[in-house]
Each structure stands twice: as C-alpha cells, then as structure tokens.
C-alpha positions in Angstrom: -48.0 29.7 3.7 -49.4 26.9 5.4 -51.5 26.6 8.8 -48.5 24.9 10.4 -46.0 26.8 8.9 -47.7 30.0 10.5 -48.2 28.1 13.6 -44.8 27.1 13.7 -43.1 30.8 13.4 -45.5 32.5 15.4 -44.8 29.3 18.4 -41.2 30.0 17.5 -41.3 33.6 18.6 -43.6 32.6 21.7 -41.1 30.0 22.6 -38.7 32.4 22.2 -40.0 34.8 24.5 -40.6 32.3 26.9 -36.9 31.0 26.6 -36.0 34.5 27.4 -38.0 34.3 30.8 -36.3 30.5 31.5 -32.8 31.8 30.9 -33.4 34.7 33.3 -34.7 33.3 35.6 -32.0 30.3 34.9 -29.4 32.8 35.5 -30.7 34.6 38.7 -31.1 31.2 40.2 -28.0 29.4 39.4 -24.8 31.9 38.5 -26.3 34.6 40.6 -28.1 33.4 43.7 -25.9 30.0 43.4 -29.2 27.5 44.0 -28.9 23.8 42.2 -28.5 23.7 38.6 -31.2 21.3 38.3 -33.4 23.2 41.1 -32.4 26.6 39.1 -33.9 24.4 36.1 -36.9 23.5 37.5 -37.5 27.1 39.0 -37.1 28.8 35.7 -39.1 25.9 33.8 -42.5 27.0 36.4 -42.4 30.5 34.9 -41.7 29.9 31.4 -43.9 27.7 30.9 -46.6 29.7 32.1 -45.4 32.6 30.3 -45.0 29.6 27.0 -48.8 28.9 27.8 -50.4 32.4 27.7 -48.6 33.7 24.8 -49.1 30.7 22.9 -52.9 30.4 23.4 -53.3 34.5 22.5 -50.9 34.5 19.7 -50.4 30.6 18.2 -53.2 29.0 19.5 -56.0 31.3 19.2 -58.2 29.8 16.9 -57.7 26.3 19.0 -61.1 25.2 20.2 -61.6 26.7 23.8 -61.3 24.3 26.6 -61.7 24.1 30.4 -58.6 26.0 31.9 -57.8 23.1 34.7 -57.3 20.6 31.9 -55.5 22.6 29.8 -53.0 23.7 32.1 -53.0 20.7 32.8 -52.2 19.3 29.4 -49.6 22.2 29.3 -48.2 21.3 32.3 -47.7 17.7 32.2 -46.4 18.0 28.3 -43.6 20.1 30.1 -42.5 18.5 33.2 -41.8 15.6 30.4 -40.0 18.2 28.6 -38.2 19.4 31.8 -37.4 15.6 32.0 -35.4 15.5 28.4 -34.1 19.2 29.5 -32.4 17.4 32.7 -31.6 14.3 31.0 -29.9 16.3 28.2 -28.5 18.9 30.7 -26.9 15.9 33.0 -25.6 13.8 29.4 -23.6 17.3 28.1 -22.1 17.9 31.6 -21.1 15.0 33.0 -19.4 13.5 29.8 -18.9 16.5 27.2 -18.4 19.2 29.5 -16.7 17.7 32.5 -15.8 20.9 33.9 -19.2 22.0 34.4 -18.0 26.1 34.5 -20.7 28.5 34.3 -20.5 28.9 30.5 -20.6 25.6 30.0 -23.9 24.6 32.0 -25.1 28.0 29.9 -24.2 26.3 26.6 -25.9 22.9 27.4 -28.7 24.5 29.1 -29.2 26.4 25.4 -28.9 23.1 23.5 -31.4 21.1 26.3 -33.8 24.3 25.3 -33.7 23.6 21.5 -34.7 20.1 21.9 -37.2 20.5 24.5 -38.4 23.6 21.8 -39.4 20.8 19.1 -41.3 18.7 21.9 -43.7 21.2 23.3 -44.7 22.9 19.9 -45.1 19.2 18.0 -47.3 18.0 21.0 -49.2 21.4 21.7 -50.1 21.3 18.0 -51.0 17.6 17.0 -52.3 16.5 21.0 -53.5 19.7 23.0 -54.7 21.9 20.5 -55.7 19.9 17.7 -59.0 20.7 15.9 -59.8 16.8 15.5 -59.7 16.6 19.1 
C-alpha cells in the first residue's frame, strides 16, 4: 500500500473521530441549547479541530518532521478557519436554496455534506503543505 494511501485511511479515521466531536458538540449547541447555526458551527469547529490536530499528529502524522508547536497550530488552525469558511459557505448555499425550510434535519444533513468537503481540504493541505517531508 502506498504512504498516502496509509496516510489517507488512517486521516480518514482521525477525521472521523474528530467529525464525531464537531457533530456533538454541533448538536448540543444548535438543536439542544438553540445558539446560532453558524455560532453552533464555529463552536464545534474549535474543538474538533483540536481534537483533528492531536490525533492526526500521534496517529497520521507521526513520522512528519517535528516542528515548533505555535506554528503548527498555527498552520492547523489557519488551514481550518478556511475550511470553516467552505463549511459556512456550503452550509448557507444548501439552506437557503436547496433546503429552504431549514428544519433541524435538514441543517443536520447539509452540515454532514459541508463536513465531507471540508474532509478533502484539511487532509490534502495537512499532507502536501503542513506536514510535507520536502518542507
């Protein structure tokens, strides 16, 4: 199997834990506790993505070369705010002209679709930009 076929399952089971802690946290925030749906968003997107970081770095990313923590939480960071970005943007598209009724199931559905997409982003830039051996 290749290195980035490896990469690739083991960051799709980190990601998936970490989609885990976004949708709970998703839910408590926005069915539950009735916040924002984008504030709900953005809540659940500061722990998952910190939850994203640490298992990806001890299980994905291991052999990555060690770097100064500040920069790359940092890098880790910044590549997901522009991934909470296309999660909004993708969020605000399916609800305000597929899903016009914006019920709770239906913000869950597009919330599950806006995580698949943002998935792709953070694993393709972790692995070619953040953690990249060449680097």
């Amino acid at each position: 199997m290749s290195e980035f076929l490896r990469k690739f399952g083991s960051y799709f089971i980190v990601g998936g834990l970490a989609t885990i802690v976004e949708w709970i946290f998703y839910y408590l925030f926005d069915p539950i506790l009735h916040l924002n749906t984008y504030l709900a968003v953005a809540l659940a997107f500061i722990f998952s993505t910190f939850a994203n970081w640490y298992a990806g770095r001890k299980l994905t990313f291991k052999n990555a070369p060690k770097q100064n923590l500040s920069k790359e939480l940092s890098a880790i960071y910044t590549v997901s705010i522009i991934g909470l970005c296309l999660n909004w943007l993708i969020m605000y598209l399916l609800l305000n002209f597929i899903f016009a009724e914006q019920t709770d199931e239906q913000k869950m559905i597009s919330k599950i679709i806006a995580t698949g997409v943002v998935f792709f982003w953070n694993f393709l830039i972790r692995d070619k930009i953040i953690y990249n051996k060449k680097r």
